[in-house]
C-alpha positions in Angstrom: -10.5 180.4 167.9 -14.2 181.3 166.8 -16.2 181.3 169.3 -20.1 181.8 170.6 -19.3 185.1 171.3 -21.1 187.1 173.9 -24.3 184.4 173.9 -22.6 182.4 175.6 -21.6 182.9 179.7 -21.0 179.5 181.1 -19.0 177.6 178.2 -17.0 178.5 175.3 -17.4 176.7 172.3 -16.5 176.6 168.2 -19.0 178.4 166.3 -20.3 175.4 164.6 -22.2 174.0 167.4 -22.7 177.4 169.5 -26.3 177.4 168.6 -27.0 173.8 171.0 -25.0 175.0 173.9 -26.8 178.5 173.8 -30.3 176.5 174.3 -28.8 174.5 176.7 -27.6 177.3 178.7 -31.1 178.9 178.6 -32.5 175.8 179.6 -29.7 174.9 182.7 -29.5 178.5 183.5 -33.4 178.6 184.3 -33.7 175.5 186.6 -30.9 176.6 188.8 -32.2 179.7 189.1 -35.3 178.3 191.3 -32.7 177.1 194.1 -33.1 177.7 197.4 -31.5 177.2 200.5 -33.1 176.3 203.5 -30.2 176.2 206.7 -32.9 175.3 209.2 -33.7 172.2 207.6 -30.2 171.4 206.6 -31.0 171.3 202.9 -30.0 173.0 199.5 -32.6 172.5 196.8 -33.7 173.2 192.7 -36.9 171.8 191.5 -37.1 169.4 194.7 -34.0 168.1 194.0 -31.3 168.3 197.1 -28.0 169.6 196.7 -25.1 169.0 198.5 -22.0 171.1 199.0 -18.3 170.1 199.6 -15.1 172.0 200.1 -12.9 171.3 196.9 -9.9 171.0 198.7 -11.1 167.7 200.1 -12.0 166.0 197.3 -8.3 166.6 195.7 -5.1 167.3 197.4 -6.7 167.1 201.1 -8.1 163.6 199.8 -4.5 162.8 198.9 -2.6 163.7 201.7 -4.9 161.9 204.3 -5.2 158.3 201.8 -0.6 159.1 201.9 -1.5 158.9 205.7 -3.1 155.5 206.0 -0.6 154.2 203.5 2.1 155.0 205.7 5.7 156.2 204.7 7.4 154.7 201.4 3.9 153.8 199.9 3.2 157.1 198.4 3.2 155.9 194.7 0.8 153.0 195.9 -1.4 155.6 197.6 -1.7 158.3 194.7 -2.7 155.5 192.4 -5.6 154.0 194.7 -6.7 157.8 195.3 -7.1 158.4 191.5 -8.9 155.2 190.9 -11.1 155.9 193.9 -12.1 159.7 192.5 -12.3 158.7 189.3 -14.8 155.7 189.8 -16.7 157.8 191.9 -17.1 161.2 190.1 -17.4 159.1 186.6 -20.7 157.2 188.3 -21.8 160.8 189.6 -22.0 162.3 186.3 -23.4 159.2 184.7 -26.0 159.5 187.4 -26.3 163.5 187.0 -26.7 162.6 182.9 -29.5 160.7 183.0 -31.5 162.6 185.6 -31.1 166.2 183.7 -31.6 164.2 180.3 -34.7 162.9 181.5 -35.9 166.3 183.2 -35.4 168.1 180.3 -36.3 166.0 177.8 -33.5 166.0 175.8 -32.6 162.9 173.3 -30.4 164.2 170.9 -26.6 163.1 172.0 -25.6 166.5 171.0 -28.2 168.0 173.2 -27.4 165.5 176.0 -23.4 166.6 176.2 -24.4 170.3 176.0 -26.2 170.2 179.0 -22.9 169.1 180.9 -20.4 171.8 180.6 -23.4 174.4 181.4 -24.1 172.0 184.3 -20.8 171.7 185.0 -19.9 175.6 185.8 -23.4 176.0 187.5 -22.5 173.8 189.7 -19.2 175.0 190.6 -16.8 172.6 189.0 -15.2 174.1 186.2 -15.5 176.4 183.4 -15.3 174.3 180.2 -13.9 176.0 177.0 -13.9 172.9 173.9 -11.5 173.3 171.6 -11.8 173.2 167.9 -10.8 170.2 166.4 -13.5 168.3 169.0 -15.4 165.7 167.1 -19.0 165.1 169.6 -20.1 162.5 166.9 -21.8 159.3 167.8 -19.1 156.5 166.8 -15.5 155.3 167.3 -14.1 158.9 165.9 -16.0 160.5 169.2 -13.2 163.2 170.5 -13.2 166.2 172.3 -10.5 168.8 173.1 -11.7 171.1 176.5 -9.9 173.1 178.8 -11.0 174.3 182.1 -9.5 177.4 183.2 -10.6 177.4 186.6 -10.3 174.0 187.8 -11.6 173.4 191.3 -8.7 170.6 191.6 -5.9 172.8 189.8 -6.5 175.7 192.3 -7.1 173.3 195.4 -3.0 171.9 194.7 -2.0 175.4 193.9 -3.3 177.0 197.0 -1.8 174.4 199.1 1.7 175.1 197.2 2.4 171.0 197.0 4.6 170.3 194.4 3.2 167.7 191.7 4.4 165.2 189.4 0.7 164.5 187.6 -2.4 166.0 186.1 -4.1 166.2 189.3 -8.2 167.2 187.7 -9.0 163.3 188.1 -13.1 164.3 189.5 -12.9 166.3 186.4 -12.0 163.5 184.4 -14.2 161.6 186.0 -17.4 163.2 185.7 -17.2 164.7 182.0 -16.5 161.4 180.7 -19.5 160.1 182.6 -21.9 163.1 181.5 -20.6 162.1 177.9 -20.8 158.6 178.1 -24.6 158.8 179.1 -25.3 161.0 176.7 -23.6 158.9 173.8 -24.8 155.6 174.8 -20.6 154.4 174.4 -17.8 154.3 177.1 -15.9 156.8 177.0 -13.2 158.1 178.9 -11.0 161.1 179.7 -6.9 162.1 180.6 -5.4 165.4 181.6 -2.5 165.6 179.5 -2.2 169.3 180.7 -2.1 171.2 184.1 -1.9 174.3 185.8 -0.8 172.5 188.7 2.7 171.0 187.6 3.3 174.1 186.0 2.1 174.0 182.4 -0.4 176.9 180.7 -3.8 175.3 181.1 -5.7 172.4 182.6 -6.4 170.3 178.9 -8.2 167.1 178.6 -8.6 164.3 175.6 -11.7 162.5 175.7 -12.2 159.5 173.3 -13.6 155.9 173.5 -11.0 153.6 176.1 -9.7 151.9 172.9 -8.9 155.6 170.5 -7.6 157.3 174.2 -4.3 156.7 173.5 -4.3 157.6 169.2 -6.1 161.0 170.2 -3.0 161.4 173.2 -0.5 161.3 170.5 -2.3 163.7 168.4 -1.7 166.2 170.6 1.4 165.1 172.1 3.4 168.6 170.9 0.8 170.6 172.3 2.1 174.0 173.0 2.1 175.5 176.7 3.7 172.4 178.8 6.1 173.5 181.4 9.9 173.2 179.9 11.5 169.7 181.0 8.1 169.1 182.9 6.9 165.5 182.8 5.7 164.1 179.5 3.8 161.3 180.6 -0.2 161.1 180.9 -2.3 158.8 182.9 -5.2 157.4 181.2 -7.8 156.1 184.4 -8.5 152.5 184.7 -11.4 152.8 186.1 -13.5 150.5 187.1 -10.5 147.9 186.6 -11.7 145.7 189.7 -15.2 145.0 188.3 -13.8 143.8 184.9 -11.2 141.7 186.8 -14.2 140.0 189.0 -16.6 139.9 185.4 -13.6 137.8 183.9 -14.0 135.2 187.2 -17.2 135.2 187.2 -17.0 134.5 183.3 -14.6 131.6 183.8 -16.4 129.8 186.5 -19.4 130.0 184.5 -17.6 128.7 181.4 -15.9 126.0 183.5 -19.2 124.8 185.0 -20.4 124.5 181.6 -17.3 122.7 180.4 -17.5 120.0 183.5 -20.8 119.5 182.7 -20.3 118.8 179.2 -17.0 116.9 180.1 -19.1 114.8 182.7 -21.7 113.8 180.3 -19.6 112.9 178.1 -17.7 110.2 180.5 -20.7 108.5 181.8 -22.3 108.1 178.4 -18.3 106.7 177.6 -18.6 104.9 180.3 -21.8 103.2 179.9 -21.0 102.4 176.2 -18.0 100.6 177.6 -20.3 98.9 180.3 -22.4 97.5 177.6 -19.4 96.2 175.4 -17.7 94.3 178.6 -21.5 92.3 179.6 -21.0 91.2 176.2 -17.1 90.1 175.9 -15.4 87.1 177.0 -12.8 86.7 180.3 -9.8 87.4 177.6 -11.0 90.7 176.4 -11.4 92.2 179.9 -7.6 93.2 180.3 -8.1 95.4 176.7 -10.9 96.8 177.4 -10.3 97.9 181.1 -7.1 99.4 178.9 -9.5 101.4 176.7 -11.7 102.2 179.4 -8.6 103.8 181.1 -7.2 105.3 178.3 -11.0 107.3 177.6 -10.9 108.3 180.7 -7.5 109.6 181.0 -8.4 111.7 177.6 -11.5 113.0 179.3 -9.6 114.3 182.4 -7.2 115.7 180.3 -9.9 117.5 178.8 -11.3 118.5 182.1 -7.8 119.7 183.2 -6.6 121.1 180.1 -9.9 123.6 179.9 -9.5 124.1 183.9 -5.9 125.2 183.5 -6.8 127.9 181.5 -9.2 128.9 183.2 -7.2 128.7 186.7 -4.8 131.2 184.4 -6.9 133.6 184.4 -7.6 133.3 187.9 -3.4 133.4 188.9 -2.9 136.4 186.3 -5.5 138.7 187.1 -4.3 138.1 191.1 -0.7 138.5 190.2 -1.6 141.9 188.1 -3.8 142.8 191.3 -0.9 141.9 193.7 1.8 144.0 192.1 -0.8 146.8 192.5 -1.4 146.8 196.3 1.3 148.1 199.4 3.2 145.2 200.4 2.1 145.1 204.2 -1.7 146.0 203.8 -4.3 143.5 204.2 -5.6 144.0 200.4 -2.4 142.2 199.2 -2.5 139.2 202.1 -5.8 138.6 200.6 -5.3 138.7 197.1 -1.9 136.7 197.7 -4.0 133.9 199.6 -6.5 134.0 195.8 -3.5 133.6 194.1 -1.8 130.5 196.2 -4.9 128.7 196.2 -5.2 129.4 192.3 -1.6 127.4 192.0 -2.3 124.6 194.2 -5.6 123.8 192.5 -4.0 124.2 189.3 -0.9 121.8 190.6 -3.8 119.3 191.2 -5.1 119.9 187.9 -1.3 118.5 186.9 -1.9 115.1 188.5 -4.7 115.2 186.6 -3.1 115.6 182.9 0.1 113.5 184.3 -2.0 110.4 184.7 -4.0 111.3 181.1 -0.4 111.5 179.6 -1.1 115.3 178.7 1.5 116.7 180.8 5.2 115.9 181.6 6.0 116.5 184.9 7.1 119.5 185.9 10.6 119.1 187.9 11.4 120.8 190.4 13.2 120.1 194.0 11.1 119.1 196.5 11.4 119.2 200.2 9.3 115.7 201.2 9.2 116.3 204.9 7.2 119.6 204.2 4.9 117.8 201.8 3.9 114.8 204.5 3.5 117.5 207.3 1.3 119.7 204.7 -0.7 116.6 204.1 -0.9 115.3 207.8 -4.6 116.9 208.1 -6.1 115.6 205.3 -4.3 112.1 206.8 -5.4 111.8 209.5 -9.1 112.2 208.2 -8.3 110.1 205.6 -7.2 107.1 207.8 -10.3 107.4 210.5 -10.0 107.3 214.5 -8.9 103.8 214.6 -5.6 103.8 212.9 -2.9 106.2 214.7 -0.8 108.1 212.5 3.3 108.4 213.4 5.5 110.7 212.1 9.1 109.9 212.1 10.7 112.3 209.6 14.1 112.9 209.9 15.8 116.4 210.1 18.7 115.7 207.8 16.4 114.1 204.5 17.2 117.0 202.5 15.2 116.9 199.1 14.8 115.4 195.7 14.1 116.5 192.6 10.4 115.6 190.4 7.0 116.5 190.3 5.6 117.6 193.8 1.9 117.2 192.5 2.9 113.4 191.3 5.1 112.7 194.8 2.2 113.7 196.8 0.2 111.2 195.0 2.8 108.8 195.8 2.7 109.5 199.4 -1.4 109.2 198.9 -1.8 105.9 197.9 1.2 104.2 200.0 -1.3 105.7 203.1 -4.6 104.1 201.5 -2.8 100.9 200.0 -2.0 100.7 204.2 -5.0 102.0 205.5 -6.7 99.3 203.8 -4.7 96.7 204.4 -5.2 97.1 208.3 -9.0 97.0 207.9 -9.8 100.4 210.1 -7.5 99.2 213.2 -3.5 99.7 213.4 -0.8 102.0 213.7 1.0 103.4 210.1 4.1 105.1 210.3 5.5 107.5 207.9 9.2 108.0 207.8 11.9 109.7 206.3 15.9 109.9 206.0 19.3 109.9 204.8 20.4 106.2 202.8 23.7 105.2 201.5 23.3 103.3 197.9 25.1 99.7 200.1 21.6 99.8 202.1 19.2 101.1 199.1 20.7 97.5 197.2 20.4 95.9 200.4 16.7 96.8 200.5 15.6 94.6 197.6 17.5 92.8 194.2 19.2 95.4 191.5 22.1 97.5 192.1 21.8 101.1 193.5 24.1 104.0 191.7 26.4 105.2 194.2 25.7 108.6 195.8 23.4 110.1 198.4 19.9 108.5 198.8 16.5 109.3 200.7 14.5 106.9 202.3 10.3 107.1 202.1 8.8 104.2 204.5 4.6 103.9 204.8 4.6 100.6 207.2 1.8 99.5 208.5 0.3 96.9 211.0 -1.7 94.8 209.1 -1.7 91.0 208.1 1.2 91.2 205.6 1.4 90.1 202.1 1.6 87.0 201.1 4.3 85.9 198.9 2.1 84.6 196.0 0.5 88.0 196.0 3.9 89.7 195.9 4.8 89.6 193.0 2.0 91.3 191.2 1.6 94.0 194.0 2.2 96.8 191.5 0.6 95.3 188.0 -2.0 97.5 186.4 -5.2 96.7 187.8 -4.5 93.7 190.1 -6.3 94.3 193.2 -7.4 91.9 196.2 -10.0 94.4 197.3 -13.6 93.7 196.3 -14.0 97.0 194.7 -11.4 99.4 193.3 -9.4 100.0 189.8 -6.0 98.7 191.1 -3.9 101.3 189.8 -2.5 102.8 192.7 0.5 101.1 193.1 0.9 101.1 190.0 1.2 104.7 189.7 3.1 104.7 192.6 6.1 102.6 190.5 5.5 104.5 187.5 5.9 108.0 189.5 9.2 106.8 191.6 10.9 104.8 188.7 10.6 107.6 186.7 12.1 109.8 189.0 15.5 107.5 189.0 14.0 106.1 192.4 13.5 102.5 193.3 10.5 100.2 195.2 11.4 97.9 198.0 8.6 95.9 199.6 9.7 94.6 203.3 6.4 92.1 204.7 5.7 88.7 206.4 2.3 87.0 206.9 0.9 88.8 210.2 3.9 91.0 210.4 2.8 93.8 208.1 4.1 95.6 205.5 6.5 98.2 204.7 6.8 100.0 201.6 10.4 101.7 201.3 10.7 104.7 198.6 14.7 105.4 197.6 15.1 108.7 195.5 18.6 110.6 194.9 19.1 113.0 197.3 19.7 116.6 197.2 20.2 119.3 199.9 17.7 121.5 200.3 19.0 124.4 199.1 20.4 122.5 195.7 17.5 124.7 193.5 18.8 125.5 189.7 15.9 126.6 188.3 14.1 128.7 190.7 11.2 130.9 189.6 11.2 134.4 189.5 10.5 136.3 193.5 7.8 138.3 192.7 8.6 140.4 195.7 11.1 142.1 193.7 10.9 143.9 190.8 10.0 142.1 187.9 12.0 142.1 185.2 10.9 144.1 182.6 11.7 145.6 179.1 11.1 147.2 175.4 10.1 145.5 172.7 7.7 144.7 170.7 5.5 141.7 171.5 2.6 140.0 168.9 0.2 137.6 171.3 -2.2 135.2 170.0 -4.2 133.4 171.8 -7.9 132.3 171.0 -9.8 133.0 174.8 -10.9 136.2 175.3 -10.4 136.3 179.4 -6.4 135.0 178.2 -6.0 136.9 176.1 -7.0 140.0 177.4 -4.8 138.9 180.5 -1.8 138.3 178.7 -1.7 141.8 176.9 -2.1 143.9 180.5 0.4 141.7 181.9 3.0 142.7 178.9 1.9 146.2 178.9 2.6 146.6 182.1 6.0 145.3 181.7 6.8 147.7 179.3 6.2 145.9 176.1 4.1 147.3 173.1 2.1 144.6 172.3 -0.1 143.3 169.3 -3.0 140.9 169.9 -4.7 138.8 168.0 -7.5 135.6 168.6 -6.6 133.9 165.8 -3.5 132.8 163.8 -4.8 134.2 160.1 -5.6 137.9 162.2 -2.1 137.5 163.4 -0.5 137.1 160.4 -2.4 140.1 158.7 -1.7 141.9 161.4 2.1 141.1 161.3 1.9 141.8 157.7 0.2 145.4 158.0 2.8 146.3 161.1 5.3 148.6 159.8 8.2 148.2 162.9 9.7 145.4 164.2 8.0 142.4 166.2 10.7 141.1 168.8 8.7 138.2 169.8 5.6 135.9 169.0 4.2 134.7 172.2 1.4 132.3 171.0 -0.8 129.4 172.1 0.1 126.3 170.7 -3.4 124.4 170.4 -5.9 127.0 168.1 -8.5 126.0 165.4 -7.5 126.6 161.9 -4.0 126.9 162.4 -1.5 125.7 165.5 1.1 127.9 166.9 4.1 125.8 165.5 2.3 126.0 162.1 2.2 130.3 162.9 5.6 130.3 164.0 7.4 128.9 161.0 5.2 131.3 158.8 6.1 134.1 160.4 9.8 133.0 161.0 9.8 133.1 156.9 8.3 136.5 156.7 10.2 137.7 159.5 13.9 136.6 159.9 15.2 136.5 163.4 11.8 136.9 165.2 12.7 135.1 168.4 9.4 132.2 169.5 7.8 131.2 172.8 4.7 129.5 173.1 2.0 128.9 175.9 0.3 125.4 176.4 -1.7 123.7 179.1 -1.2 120.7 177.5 2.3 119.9 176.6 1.9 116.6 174.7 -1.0 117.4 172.2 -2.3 114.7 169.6 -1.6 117.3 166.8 2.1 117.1 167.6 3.0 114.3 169.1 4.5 113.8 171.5 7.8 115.6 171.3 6.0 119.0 171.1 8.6 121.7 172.6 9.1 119.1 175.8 11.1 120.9 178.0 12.2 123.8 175.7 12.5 127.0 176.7 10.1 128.0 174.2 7.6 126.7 176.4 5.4 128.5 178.6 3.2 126.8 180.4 -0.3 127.6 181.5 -1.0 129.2 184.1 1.6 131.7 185.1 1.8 135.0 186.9 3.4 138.1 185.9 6.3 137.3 187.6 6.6 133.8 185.2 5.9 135.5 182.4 8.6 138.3 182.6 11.2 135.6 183.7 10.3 133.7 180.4 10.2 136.8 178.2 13.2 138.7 179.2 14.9 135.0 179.3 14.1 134.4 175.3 14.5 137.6 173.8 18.2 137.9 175.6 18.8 135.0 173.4 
């Protein structure tokens, strides 16, 4: 190696750029020599500036060992991986903070200049010696590398004293703080990874720093590097750091971009709406039914819309808590919270169902459901609901069990039975909610038609109201009948729509002053009857090798969807557009496994993508991602119910189920 030679005490370098670090040196050399140390006072100081020092051993392996300590036993991995983040986020803003202070006080602008100052800074201030390697490129763009050791590592030394045998590079601070120094000086973000150390046994303490997305290129470069321990671990770390204020940027982006959206969205309904106001003032009586139809069917596309951009959005929202979950000890508070992000994330987006279920945009998504738990989930909001005047019973019996359909649409069942009879009884009555066991002889017994044989359950709202009368019967559950002075009459309706097409049937039990009970039969199922449960993300998930091409035209999704797969072991190609994807595919010399694409993207749709790239690549196994699953462009058998379908949003845990299930064929 040609070096500086004997000009230089504080740094080694390659000849080519000794002459910076040599003025650098002069430069650092001559402010620290005008310390001075005041003990009375408490304070260490250069220039005015106030110094600080720390034992090294606590900011390394004693920092370890005490953060193993609050983790408590068999959450060691967990531990080391919060401490690293921790010391990395901390000593990268400490040198970014360092930078811009010494650029300033020297005046330096060059970015050269700028990362000179740091390594001399950086052994005069009792970190490390820093000896760059040739082959380091300290150029301002993407190809920005550079190849250091330090042969006295603070951290290195701190493990070694302690003799604690170690797994992983262990100079994080280091890390941290060179790639901050550099990163101010370049303007560019830039980070670092120890892919050699002293302390696990290999010849020097090395580091590769490059910009986040050329780390892992650089990494491979020197992946034969001579001087790692024989049979020592092969695997680097590269810090995420600062992962938590990306993953709150990407919410905050989202609920900015869905604000926007609603807005847009509600705009667009009430000039809809008012269009439609205008055309009904000026129609006849026998025109009204069509265009309360239209009127119906616009709105139904606009919540669709609404939902459709929310569930998306909400994605981003379950994945990034999912991702966080997996990350935190199962028993600390960190994960109860995050855990409570991500449950409220899936109930607002099953609401967001009920929503594209009434537009048409969504089958329902079947699943078994335990109706007792939903009525008592709902009691709260009930009772509210119903006011102080009307007493709310509960008679649900033990012994129901559970049937199988869409809990968002059953819950909307439940929800207008309980205002249909809250209305009826004009603020004043009793309403009773049952539940229980019904042979088919008494579900045909109930009302006219014949009831399949087999095991039923029973849903009863009654209420104490005056009854329906029996010319009013009859039309009880038409499409916008209603004997109410304001309302759209579609609640019943929906209610039939919803139960008939769950293989369930209506009954309607009522006198004149008697009041009225509404009996729900389903087919029963005992409760623990479940075929297609979802994956327990308190296991492991299931993971696996591959590689994996994702498009998918949002950023926030996108970006999502690729940490997700990496993490699961998956190499993984992105892409924001279908013609990028198929360059990309085209340019890739391995093997993709799997295309895991959006369905609905300008330009070109997923289906449209797939069958390209099943022609270019035979046996490339499909899945795609929707939050609508009934789109205008395809119609509406688009993948219903396939397994090729992934729908929007899912966790980690979803998405590994669904992988791992398609690629095993």
């Amino acid at each position: 190696m040609e070096t500086s030679g004997d000009r230089l005490r504080t740094v080694r370098v390659p000849a080519e750029i000794a002459g910076v670090f040599a003025r650098a040196e002069a430069a650092v050399a001559g402010y620290f020599r005008r310390r001075v140390d005041d003990p009375e006072r408490g304070t260490i100081e250069v220039e005015g500036e106030r110094y600080l020092l720390l034992r090294a051993a606590s900011l390394s392996v004693e920092f370890f060992a005490l953060v193993r300590e609050l983790f408590g036993p068999g959450n060691r991995e967990q531990a080391d991986d919060f401490s690293r983040n921790l010391l990395f986020d901390l000593s990268h803003a400490l040198g970014r903070s360092d930078a811009k202070r010494f650029h300033e006080r020297l005046g330096l602008v060059d970015p050269v200049e700028r990362l000179a100052a740091g390594p001399v800074h950086f052994s005069h201030t009792g970190w490390a010696f820093v000896d760059i390697l040739p082959g380091s490129r300290p150029v301002a763009g993407d190809e920005y590398c550079l190849v250091y050791d330090h042969p006295y590592s603070f951290e290195a030394d701190a493990w070694l004293d302690r003799g604690e045998a170690v797994d992983f590079p262990v100079c994080i601070m280091s890390s941290g703080y060179s790639s901050g120094w550099c990163q101010e000086s370049f303007d560019r973000p830039l980070v670092a990874s120890e892919f050699l150390c002293r302390a696990r046994g290999d010849a020097a303490c090395r580091f590769v720093m490059a910009p986040p997305d050329r780390i892992e290129d650089w990494l491979d470069r020197h992946a034969g590097e001579p001087g790692r321990v024989p049979g020592g671990l092969r695997r680097h770390r590269i810090p995420d750091f600062f992962s938590r204020k990306r993953m709150e940027d990407d919410l905050r982006r989202a609920r900015d971009e869905l604000e926007l959206r609603v807005t847009e969205r509600t705009a667009d309904l009430e000039r809809a709406n008012e269009r439609l106001r205008r055309e009904i003032e000026a129609r006849t009586q026998a025109e009204l039914l069509l265009l309360r139809t239209a009127k119906l069917e616009a709105v139904g596309r606009l919540a669709g819309g609404i939902a459709h951009d929310f569930n998306n959005l909400m994605g981003v929202v379950i994945g990034h808590a999912s991702l966080l979950e997996g990350r935190l000890p199962a028993e600390g508070p960190a994960r109860t919270h995050v855990a409570a992000i991500r449950q409220a994330g899936e109930d607002a987006a099953r609401l967001t169902g009920q929503l594209l279920t009434f537009s048409r945009a969504q089958p329902p998504r079947l699943e078994l459901v335990d109706l007792n738990g939903l009525i008592r989930e709902t009691a709260g909001m009930l009772g509210h609901l119903l006011g102080d005047g009307i007493a709310l019973v509960l008679d649900l019996g033990e012994d129901a069990g559970a049937v199988r359909g869409d809990p968002g649409q059953f819950g909307q069942v439940v929800m207008n039975l309980v205002v249909n009879a809250r209305d009826a009884m004009n603020g004043e009555g009793t309403l009773r909610i049952g539940t229980g066991r019904a042979t088919a002889g008494e579900v045909g017994a109930a009302g006219p038609g014949e009831a399949p044989a087999g095991d039923w359950l029973a849903l009863t709202v009654s209420d104490t109201g005056p009854g329906i009368s029996d010319e009013i019967l009859p039309r009880a559950f038409d499409p916008f009948f209603t004997t109410k002075e304001s309302g759209s009459g579609l609640g019943l309706s929906i209610v039939y729509r919803v139960v008939t097409g769950a293989g369930g049937l209506i009954r309607v039990e009522t006198a004149p002053g008697r009041g009225a009970t509404f009996r729900v039969c389903l087919p029963r199922l005992e409760p623990d009857g479940r075929e297609d449960g979802g994956p327990d993300e308190a296991v492991a998930l299931p993971g696996g090798s591959g590689t994996v091409l994702v498009v998918e035209d949002r950023p926030a999704l996108l970006g999502m969807t690729v940490e997700m797969l990496g993490r699961l072991g998956y190499a993984v190609l992105e892409a924001a557009e279908p013609r990028a994807a198929l360059d990309l595919a085209d340019g890739h010399p391995g093997a993709i496994d799997l295309l895991l694409t959006d369905v609905s993207m300008p330009g070109m749709n997923g289906r449209e993508l797939a069958g390209i790239l099943r022609g270019r690549r035979p046996g490339i196994r499909v899945l795609f991602m929707s939050g609508y699953a009934e789109d205008e462009e395809f119609g509406e058998d688009l993948v219903r119910g396939a397994e090729e379908l992934l729908p929007k949003p899912f966790t980690i845990g979803e998405l590994a189920a669904r992988v791992r299930k398609v690629l095993e064929g």
